[in-house]
Every structure is written in structure tokens, then in C-alpha cells.
N, C-alpha and C positions, 0 to 999 in steps of 0.2 A: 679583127673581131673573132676569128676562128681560131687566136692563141688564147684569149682569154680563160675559156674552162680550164687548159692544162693548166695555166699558172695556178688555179686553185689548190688542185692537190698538192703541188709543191708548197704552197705558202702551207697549208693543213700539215703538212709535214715537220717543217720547221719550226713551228708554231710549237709542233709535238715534242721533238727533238729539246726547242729550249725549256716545254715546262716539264720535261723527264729529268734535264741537269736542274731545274729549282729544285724541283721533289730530293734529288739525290743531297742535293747539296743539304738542303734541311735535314735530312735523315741521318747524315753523316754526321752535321752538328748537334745533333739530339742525342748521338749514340756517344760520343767525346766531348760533349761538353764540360765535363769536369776536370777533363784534359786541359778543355782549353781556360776553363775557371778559376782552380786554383795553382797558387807557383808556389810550391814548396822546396821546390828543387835549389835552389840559392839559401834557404835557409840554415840546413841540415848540419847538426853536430853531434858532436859524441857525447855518451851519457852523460859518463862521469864528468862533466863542465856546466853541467845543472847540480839542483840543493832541494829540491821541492817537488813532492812527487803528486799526482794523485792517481789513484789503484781504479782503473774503472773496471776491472775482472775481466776483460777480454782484450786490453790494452791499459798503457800508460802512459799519465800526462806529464810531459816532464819541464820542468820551467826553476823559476826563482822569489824566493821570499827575500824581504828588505825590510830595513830596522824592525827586526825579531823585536817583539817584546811589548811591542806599544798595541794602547786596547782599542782604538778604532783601525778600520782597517779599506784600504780601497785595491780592486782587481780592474787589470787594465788587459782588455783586449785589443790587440793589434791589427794592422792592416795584413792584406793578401800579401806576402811575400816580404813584408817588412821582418826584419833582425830584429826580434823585441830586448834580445841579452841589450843589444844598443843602448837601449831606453834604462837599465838599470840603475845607473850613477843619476841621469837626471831625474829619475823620479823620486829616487831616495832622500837628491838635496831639495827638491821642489816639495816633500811632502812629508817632514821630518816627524809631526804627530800621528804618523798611519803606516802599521804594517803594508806594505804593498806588495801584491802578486802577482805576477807575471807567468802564465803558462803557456806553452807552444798550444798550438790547436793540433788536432791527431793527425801524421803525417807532415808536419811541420818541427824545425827544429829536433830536437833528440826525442819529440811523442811517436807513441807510435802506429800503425795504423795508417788508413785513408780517409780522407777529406770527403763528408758531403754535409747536408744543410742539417737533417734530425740526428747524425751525430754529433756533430758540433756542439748544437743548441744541450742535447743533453749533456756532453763535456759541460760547457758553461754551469747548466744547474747544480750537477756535483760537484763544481771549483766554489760553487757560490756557498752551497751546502756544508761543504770540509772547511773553508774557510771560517762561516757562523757558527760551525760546532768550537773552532781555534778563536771564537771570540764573541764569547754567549752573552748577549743581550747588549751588543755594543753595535755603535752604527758601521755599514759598509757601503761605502759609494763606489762605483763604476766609471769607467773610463773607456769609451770602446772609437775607435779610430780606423774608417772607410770599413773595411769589411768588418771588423769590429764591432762598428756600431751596431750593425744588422743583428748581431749577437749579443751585442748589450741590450741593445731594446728589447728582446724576448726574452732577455732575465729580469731586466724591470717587470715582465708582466707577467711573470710569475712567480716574483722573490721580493721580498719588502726592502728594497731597491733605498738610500737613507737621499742617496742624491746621483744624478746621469748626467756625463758629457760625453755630447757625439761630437766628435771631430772629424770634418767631410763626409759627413752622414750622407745618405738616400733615400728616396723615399720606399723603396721596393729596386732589388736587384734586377727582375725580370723589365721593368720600367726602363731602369736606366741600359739595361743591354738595348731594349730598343730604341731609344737612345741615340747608341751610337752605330746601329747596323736596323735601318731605317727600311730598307730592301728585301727584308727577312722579316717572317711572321714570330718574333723574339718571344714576345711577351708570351705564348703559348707553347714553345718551345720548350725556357725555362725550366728546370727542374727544380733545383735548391734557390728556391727564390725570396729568402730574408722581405719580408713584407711588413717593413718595419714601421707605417703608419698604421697595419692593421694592429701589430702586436702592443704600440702604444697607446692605443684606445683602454690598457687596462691597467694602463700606468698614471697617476696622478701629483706625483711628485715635481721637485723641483727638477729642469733639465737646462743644459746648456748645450748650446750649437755651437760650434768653431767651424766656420767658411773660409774658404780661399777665395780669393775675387778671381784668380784663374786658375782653377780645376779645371785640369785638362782631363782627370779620368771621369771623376762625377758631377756631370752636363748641372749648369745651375738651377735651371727649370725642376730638376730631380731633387734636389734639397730647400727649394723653393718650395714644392709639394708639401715636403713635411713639413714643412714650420707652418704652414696653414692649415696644416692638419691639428696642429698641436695648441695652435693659438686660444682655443675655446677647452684645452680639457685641461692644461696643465694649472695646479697653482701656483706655480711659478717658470716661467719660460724664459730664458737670456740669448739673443742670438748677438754672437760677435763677429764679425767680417775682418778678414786680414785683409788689405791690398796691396797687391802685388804679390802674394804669395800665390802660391800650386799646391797642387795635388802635395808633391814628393818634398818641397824644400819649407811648408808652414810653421817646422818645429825650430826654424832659425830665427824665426819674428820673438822677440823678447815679450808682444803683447799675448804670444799664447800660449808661454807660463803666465802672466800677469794674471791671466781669464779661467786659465785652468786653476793656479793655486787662490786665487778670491772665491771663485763658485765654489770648491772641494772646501775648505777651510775657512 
């Protein structure tokens, strides 16, 4: 009976010890998050192997335009760390009535600059913007793909958006990080947190959803979110389920060109 007290302060100690390593640890993540965010690092090329610029005055976006000429026109945002040059050949033959553009996000590919959530989004409006000056009074639909989408949906809601496909969408970034790191207070952590059920509340257009039956990056329950979010505002809603697809290999299912060139076209 007469160890008991001492064990107190030692347990009060430990107790201490482990919530000074959560503390540290959260702080650590709070201060590198965008470190650990975006991967641009695999992306990166040289200028001159882009055709398309866009001039934001303190940087440049640098990407590609596809069949020049034609007067509707659709911009495709890509995922975190995806190769969007990749996507060139297939979007040109999947969408042969529609200028399409493609640009690196800042710090990605041959743009230049770094990666956070209020410059992106503003990229985005000026791609939207220089693009409907190249193509005045004609429709432009969207294409935005896992981190993408997070970026499409906030130019739906605030650009007259003609028609939207999210492919591996989320409902909110900060969501699905907590998500997958359960143990950690995520969702307040968060910094650039794409809250893309809040931003499509000003969106009313047609939208399509493309799922994986196994997204291993974006948890289901997190793209489940949105589509019941969206079930009651859109006039027109399409969700299509790949099975057996993932996160990384969805663009080999021949149904998601089928689903992307029907909705766009």
C-alpha cells in the first residue's frame, strides 16, 4: 500500500511525456503539411515541351492546348502528382469537338511557383477566364480528377461551369485526411482544405461522378458524402461506379471514356 503514491507521479509523468510527443507531432504536421500534400516532385519538366501559357504576373502556368480551333472548349484538372502531358493523346481523340486544356497547377510540371489551396483555386479562375475570352459565348465544361476535382468544383461556383465531371471526387480534403489518420485531430489541422460539398452548393448544373469500387486513396464514405450532398441541388446528377478499378489504374476501364465522352458530348 505504501508504493502506491509513488507510482502516481510516475504514471502523471508519462502521461506528460506521451501528450508532449502528440502535441509535437501535430505541430510538426501542421508546419509541413504541404510538404506532405502535394507531390510535384515526379511531375517536373522543361519549358519548352509545353504550347500554352497562362501569365498570372508573379508566375506562370504552363500546360497544353488540343485541337486548336474548335469553338466549345473543356479544361481538365488533374490529380496530385499525376503526368497530365499523359492525358494529351487521350483527350484529344475522346473529345474531338472541344478545344481542351490542360495546365500544370503552380509548382507542378514546367508552372511555376508553389502549391497551396487560394492559389490554385485562383490559377483555376484565370485558366477558366483566358480560356472564355479564346472562346466568347461558347460552352466550357470541366473535367477535374481526385485533387482536381476539389479545384473543379470551386470553378463551377464561381464560373458558368456548361457541364462537371469529378473523377474520385471527395467530399472535403480535410475529411478524407481524417479519414485515413484517425489518431490525429486532421480535420482541424487542415490547411488547404478543398471543401468541395460546400463550394457546390453554388453550382447547379449538370455533374458527373466517376468512382472506383476500390479507391484506396479516397475512403468511399468520403465520396459517398458528396453525392448526397448533391442529390437535392443539382439538375442533373450522374454517378457511375467502375468495379474493380482504384484510385491509380480507373483510366484503363473502357466505361470511363464511355461516361466521360456521353456526359461532355
Amino acid at each position: 500500500m505504501a508504493r502506491t503514491p509513488r507510482l502516481l507521479p510516475s504514471l502523471a509523468a508519462l502521461a506528460g511525456v506521451a501528450a508532449a510527443g502528440y502535441l509535437s507531432i501535430c505541430g510538426w504536421l501542421y508546419v509541413k503539411q504541404r510538404e506532405l500534400m502535394y507531390f510535384p516532385q515526379n511531375t517536373r519538366l522543361r519549358a519548352n515541351t509545353t504550347d500554352y501559357t497562362v501569365d498570372r504576373g508573379d508566375i506562370v502556368l504552363r500546360g497544353w492546348r488540343l485541337n486548336a480551333g474548335r469553338d466549345k472548349a473543356l479544361i481538365y484538372f488533374g490529380g496530385n502528382a499525376e503526368r497530365i502531358e499523359n492525358m494529351r493523346e487521350t483527350l484529344a481523340r475522346w473529345f474531338p469537338d472541344r478545344t481542351v486544356y490542360l495546365l500544370s497547377y503552380r509548382g507542378f510540371g514546367a508552372s511555376d511557383g508553389r502549391p497551396e489551396e487560394a492559389a490554385l483555386f485562383a490559377d483555376a479562375l484565370a485558366t477558366f477566364d483566358q480560356v472564355s475570352r479564346e472562346h466568347p459565348k461558347q460552352p466550357i465544361a470541366v473535367i477535374g480528377r481526385s485533387l482536381g476535382s476539389g479545384v473543379a468544383s470551386y470553378v463551377a461556383s464561381r464560373r458558368p461551369v456548361e457541364r462537371l465531371a469529378l473523377v474520385t471526387p471527395f467530399d472535403s480534403l480535410s475529411e478524407t485526411a481524417q479519414a485515413h489518420y484517425r489518431w490525429l485531430p486532421t480535420r482541424w489541422l487542415v490547411r488547404d482544405r478543398y471543401e468541395s460539398v460546400k463550394h457546390l452548393r453554388n453550382y447547379f448544373g449538370p455533374i458527373l461522378i466517376v468512382r472506383a469500387s476500390h479507391d484506396d486513396v479516397i475512403p468511399p464514405p468520403n465520396t459517398q458524402r458528396l453525392i448526397y450532398s448533391l442529390q437535392t441541388r443539382t439538375q442533373g446528377l450522374e454517378v457511375v461506379q467502375l468495379n474493380g478499378a482504384d484510385h491509380h489504374n480507373i483510366g484503363q476501364y473502357p466505361e470511363y471514356a464511355e461516361a466521360l465522352q456521353g456526359f461532355i458530348d
